[in-house]
Each structure stands twice: as C-alpha cells, then as structure tokens.
C-alpha positions as CSV (number, residue, x, y, z in Angstrom):
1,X,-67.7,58.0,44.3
2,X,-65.6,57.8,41.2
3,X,-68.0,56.4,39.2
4,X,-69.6,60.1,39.8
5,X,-66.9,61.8,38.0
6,X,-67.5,62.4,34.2
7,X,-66.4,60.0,32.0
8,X,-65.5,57.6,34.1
9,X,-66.1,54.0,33.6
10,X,-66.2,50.6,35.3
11,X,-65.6,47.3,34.1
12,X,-68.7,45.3,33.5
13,X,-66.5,42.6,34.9
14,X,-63.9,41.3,37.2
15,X,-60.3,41.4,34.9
16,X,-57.2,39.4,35.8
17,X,-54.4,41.3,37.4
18,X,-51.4,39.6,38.6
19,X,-53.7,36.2,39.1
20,X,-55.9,38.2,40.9
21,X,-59.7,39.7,39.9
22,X,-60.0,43.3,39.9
23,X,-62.6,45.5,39.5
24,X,-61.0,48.7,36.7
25,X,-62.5,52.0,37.1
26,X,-61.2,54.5,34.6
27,X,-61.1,56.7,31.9
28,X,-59.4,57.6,28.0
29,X,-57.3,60.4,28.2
30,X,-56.4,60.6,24.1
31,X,-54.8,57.6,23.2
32,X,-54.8,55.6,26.1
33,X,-57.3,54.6,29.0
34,X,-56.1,54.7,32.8
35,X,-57.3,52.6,35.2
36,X,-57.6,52.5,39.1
37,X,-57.7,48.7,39.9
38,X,-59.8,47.9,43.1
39,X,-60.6,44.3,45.2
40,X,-63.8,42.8,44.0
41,X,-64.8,42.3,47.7
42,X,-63.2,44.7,49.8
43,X,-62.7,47.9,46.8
44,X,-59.1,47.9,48.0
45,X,-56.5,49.4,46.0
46,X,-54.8,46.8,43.8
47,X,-52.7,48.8,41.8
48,X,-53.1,50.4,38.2
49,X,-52.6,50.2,34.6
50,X,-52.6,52.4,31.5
51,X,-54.0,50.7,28.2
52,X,-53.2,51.7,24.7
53,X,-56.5,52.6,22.8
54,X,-55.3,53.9,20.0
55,X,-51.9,53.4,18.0
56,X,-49.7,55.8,19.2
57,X,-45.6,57.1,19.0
58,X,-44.2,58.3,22.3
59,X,-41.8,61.3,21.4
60,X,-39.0,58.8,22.2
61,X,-39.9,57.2,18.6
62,X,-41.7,54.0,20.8
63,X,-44.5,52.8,18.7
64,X,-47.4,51.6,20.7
65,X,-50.3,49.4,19.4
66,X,-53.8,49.6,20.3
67,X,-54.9,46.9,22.9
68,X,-51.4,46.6,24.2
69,X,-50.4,47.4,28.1
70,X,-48.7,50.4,28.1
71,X,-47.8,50.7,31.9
72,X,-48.9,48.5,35.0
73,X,-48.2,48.9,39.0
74,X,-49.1,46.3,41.0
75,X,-49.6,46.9,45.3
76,X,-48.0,43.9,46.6
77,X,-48.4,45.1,50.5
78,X,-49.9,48.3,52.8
79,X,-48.9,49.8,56.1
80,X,-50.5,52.4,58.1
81,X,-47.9,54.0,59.8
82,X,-47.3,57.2,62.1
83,X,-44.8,59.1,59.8
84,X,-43.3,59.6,57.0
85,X,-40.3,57.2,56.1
86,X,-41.5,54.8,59.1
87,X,-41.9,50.8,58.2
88,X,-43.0,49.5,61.0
C-alpha cells in the first residue's frame, strides 16, 4: 500500500538497522529522506529514520552533511492492549 503513494520508494535491499535487516520505504522531503523501516519477513514495524540528502543548517546553526543520519527510532517491543496507558 505505501508503495502506491507518490514518490515513495523502497529499498532495493534489506539495510542494517540496529543488527537487524530492514526493508526502508520512504521518501525526500527537501533535504532529507524519511523512512518507515519494516521486517523483511513479517513487514513489521521496526522503527524509523530520517537521512540527510542534502547539506543542510537547522535554524539552531546545526550543520548537517549529506549521507549522515539525521534522526533514528528504533521499536524495541509491542503490546496490544485494551486502553490507553495500560501495560499489561
């Protein structure tokens, strides 16, 4: 389904995240490219991760460089639950 969605892409293949292989399904929004990472096998959510694509200076004055990893978030565990705010 997302690879319906305009200008979306998908890894040709499997990339490393956190010792793991990941599928990345994403797409460049000006200077950097965000990615959904998904479970080879199972397409479950893995976590995701914003790459710099093009040099750029956050308004904070934080210079980024092309290539670099600007921002990753990593699903260690999932629960289905009943409610909000439940753990269990």
């Amino acid at each position: 389904m997302l690879a319906m969605i305009p200008g979306v892409t998908q890894s040709a293949e499997p990339v490393d995240f956190d010792g793991r292989p990941a599928i990345a399904v994403g797409m460049q929004d000006g200077w950097q490219h965000l990615d959904i990472l998904l479970d080879p096998a199972t397409q479950e959510f893995l976590g995701s991760r914003i790459i710099v694509v093009k040099d750029h200076t956050t308004p904070e004055g934080v210079k980024l460089k092309a290539g670099e990893v600007e921002g990753e978030l990593i699903r260690v565990t999932g629960k289905i639950v009943d409610a909000p705010g439940q753990t269990n």
